[in-house]
Backbone as a chain_set.jsonl record, in Angstrom:
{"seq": "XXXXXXXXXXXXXXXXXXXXXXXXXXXXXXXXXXXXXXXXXXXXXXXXXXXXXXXXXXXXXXXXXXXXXXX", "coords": {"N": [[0.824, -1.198, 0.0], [1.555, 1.454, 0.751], [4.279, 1.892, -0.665], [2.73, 1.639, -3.097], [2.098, 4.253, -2.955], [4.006, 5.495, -2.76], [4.947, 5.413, -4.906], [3.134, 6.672, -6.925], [2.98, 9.396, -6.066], [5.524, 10.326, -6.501], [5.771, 10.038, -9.391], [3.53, 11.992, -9.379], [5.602, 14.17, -8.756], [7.404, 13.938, -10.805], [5.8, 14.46, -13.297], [4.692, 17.163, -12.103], [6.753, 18.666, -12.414], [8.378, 18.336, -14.626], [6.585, 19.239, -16.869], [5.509, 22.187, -16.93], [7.707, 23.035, -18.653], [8.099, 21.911, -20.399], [5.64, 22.379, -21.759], [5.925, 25.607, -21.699], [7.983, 25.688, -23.377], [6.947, 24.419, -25.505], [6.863, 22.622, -26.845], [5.012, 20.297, -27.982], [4.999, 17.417, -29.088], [7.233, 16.365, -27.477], [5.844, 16.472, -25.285], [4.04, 14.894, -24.869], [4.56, 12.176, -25.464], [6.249, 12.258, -23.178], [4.253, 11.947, -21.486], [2.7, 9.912, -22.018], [4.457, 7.524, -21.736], [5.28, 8.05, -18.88], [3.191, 7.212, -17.386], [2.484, 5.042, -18.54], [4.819, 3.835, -17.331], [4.362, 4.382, -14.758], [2.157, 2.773, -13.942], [3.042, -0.149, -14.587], [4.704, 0.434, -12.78], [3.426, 0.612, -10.102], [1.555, -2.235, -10.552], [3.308, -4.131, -10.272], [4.34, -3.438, -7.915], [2.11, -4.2, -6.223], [2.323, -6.581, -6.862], [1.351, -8.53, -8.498], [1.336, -10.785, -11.085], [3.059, -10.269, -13.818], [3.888, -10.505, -17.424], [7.413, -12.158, -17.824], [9.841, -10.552, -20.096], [11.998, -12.421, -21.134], [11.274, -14.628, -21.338], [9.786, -14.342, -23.427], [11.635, -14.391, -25.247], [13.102, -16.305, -25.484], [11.25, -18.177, -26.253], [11.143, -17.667, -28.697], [13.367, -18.021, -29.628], [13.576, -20.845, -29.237], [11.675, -22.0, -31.029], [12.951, -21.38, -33.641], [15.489, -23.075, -33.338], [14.432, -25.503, -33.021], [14.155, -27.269, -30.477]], "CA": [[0.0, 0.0, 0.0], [2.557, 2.491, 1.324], [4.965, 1.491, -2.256], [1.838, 2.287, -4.455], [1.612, 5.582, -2.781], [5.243, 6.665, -2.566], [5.285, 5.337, -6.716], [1.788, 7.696, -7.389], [3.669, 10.702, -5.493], [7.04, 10.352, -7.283], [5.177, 10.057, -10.555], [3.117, 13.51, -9.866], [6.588, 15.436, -8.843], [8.227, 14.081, -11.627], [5.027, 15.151, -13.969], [4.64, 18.463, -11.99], [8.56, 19.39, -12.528], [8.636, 18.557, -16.091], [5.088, 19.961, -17.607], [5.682, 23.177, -17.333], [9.052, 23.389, -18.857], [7.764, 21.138, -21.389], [4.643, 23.312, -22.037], [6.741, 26.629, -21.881], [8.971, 25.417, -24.706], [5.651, 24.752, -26.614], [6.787, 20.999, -27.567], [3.494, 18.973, -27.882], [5.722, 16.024, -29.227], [7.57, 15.631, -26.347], [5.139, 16.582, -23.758], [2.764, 13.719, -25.328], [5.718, 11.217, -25.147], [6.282, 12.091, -21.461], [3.15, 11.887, -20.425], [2.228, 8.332, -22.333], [5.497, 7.105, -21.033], [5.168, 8.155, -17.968], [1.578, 6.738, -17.221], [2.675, 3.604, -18.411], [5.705, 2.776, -16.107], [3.937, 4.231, -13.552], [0.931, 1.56, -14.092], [3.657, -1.176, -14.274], [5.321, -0.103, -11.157], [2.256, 0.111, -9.05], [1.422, -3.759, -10.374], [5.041, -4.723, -9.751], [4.218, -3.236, -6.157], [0.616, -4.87, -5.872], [2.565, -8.059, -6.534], [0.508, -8.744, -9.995], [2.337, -11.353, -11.975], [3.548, -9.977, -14.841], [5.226, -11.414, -17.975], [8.381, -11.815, -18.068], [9.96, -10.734, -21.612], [13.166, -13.153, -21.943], [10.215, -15.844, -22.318], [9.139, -14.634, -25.178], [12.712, -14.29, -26.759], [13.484, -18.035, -25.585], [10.149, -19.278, -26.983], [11.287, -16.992, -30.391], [14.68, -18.826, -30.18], [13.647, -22.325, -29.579], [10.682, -22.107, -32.172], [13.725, -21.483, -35.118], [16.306, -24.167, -33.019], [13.944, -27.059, -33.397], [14.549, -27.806, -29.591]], "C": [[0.864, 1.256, 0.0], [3.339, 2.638, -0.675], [4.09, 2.323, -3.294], [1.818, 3.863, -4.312], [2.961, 6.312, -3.114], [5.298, 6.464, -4.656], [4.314, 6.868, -7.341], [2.514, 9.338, -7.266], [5.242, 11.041, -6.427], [6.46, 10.514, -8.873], [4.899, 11.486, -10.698], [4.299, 14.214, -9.442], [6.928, 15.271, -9.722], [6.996, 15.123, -12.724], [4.784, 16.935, -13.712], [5.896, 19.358, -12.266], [8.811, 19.652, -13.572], [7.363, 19.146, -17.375], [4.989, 21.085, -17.842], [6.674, 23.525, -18.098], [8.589, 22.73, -19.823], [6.622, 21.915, -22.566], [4.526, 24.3, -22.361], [7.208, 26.89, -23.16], [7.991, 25.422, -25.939], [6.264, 23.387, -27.634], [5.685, 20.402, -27.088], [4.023, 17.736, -28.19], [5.773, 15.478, -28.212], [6.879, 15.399, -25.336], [4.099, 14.908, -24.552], [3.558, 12.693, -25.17], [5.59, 11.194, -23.603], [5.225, 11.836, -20.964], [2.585, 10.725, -20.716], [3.684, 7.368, -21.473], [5.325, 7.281, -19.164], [3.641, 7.636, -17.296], [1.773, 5.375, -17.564], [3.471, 2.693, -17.559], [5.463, 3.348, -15.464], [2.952, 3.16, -12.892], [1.796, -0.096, -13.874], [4.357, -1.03, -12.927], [4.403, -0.173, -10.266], [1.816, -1.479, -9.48], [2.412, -4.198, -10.039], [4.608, -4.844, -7.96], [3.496, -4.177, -5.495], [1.26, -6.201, -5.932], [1.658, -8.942, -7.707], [1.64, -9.414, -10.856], [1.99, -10.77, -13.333], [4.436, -10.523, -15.906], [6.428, -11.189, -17.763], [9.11, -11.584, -19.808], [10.764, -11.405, -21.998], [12.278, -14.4, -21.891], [9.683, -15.581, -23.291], [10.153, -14.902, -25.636], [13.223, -15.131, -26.673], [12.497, -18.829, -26.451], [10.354, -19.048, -28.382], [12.359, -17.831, -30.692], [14.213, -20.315, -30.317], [12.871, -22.425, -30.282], [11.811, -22.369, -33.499], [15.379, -22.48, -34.47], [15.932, -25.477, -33.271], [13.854, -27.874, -31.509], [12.818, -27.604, -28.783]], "O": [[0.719, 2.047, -0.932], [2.906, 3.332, -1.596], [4.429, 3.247, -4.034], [1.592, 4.63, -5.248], [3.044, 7.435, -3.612], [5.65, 7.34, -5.446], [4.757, 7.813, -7.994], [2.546, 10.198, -8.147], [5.691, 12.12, -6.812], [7.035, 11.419, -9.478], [5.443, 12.228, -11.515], [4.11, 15.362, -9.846], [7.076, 16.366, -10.266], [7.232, 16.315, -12.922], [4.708, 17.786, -14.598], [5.907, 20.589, -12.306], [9.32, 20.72, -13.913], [7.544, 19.348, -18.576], [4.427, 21.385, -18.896], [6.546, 24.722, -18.353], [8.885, 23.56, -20.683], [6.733, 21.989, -23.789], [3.593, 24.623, -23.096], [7.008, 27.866, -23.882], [8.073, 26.08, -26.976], [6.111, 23.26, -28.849], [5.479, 20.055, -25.925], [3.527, 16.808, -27.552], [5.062, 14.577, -27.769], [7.038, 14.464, -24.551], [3.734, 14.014, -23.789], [2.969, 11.984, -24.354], [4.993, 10.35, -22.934], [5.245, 11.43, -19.802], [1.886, 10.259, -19.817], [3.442, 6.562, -20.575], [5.284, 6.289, -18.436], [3.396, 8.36, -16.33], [1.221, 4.52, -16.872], [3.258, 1.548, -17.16], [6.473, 3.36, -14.76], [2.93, 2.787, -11.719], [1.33, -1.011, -13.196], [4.583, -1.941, -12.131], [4.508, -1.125, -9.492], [1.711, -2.124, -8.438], [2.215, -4.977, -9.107], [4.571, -5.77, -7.151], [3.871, -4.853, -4.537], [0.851, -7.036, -5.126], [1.421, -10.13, -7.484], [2.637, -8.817, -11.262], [0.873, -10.79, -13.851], [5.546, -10.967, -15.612], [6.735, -10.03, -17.483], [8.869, -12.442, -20.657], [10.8, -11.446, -23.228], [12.732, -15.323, -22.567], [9.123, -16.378, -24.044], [10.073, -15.704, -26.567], [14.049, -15.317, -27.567], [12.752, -19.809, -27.152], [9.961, -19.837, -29.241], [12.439, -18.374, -31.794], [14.423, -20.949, -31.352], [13.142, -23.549, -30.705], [11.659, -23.322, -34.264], [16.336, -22.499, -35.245], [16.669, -26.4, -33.619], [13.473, -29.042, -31.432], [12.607, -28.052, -27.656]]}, "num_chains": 1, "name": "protein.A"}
């Protein structure tokens, strides 16, 4: 519980620190980047926290290898 909260809080300083400066500059690119990016590994670290199995990705790129090994 505590984890999810200190992740949520670290998330909005980082968002409140970099939005304006982002917004200022008058990049919509980047600010749209940061803010999909940022919303997404915040969503994975609060399940990480919660303890939510999650894939792992070097099973896919074993199941990609042994599919063209034959093994």
């Amino acid at each position: 519980m505590w984890s999810m909260l200190a992740i949520l809080i670290i998330a909005a300083v980082i968002f409140f620190m970099e939005f304006p400066l982002l917004k200022k500059k008058k990049k919509k690119k980047d600010l749209w980047f940061f803010s999909i990016l940022l919303v997404f590994f915040t969503a994975v670290s609060v399940l990480e926290a919660s303890e939510f199995p999650l894939p792992n990705p070097l099973d896919y790129i074993q199941g990609f290898y042994q599919f063209f090994s034959g093994s």
